[in-house]
C-alpha positions in Angstrom: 0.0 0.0 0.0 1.3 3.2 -0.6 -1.6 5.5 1.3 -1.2 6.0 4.9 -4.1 4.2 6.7 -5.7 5.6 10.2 -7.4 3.8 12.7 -9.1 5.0 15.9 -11.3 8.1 15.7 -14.8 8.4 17.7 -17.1 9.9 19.8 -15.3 10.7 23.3 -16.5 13.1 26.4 -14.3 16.1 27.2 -11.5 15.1 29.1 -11.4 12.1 28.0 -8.5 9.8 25.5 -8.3 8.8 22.3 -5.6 6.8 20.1 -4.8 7.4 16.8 -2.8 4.9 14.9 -1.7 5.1 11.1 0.0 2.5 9.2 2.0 3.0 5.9 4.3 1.0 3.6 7.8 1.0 4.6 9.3 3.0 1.6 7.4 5.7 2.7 7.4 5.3 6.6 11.7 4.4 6.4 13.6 7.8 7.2 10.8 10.3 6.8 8.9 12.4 9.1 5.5 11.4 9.8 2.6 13.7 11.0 -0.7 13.9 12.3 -3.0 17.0 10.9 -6.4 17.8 11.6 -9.5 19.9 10.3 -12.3 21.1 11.6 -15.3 22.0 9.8 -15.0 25.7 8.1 -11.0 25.9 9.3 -7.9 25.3 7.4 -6.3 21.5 7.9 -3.7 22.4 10.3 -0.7 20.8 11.9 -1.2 18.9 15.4 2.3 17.1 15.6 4.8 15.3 12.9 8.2 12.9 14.7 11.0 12.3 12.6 12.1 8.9 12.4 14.8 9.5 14.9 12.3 10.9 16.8 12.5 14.2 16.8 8.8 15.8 18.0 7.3 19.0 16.8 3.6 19.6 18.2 1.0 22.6 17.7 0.6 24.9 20.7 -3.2 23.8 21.5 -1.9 20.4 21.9 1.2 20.8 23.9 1.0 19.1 26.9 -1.8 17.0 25.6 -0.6 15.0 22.8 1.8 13.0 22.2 3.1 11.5 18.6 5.4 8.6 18.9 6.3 6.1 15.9 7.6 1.9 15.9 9.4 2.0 13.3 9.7 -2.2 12.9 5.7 -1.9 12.6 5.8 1.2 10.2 3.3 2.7 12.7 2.9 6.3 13.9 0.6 6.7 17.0 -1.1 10.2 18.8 -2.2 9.7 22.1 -4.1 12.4 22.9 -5.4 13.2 26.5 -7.8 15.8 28.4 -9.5 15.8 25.0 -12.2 19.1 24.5 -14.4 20.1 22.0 -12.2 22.2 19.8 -10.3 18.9 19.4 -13.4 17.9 17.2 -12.1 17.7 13.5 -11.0 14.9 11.3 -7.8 13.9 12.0 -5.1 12.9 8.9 -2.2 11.1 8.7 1.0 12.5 6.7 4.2 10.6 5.3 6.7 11.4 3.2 7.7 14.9 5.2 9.9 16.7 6.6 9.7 18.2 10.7 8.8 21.6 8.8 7.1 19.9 5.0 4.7 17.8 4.6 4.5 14.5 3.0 2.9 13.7 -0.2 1.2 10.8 0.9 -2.4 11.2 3.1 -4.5 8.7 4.7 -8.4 9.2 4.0 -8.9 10.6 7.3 -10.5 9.6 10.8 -13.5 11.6 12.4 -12.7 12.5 16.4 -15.5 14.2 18.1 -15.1 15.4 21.6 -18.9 16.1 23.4 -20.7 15.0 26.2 
């Protein structure tokens, strides 16, 4: 496969956790950043974190402290755990290969719906 593939949206209460995992094939995943974007309905896609595959982290201010992106690299899986979940994390998240820390990829997975409400 050569599209990124997401699992692990849904419906969660504020404050709650969610899991996002994406899967890709390993020429893309092997030595290139992979990121995690998100939109919300009306907004511009925007950047929630990317990891290099030495592991380098770069995260969006809203989700500092929240989030966290971490990558297998034997599984060619990137993972965002994200905690204390609220309802401006609502959006449909996408997962990014092919990228830089500062680029993004050319290659995005279709996209998996997280809605935060109670």
């Amino acid at each position: 496969q050569v599209q990124p593939v997401e699992s692990g949206g849904g419906l969660v209460q504020p404050g709650g956790s969610l899991r996002l995992s994406c899967a890709a094939s390993g020429i893309i995943f092997r030595f290139s950043a992979m990121g995690w974007y998100r939109q919300a309905p009306g907004k511009q896609r925007e950047l929630v974190a990317v990891i290099t595959y030495g592991g380098s982290t770069n995260y969006a201010d809203s989700v500092k402290g929240r989030f966290a992106i971490s990558r297998d690299n034997a599984r060619n899986t990137v993972y965002l755990q994200m905690n204390s979940l609220k309802p401006e994390d609502t959006a449909v998240y996408y997962c990014n290969a092919g990228g830089t820390i500062t680029t993004e990829g050319a290659y995005w997975g279709q996209g998996t719906q997280v809605t935060v409400s109670s």
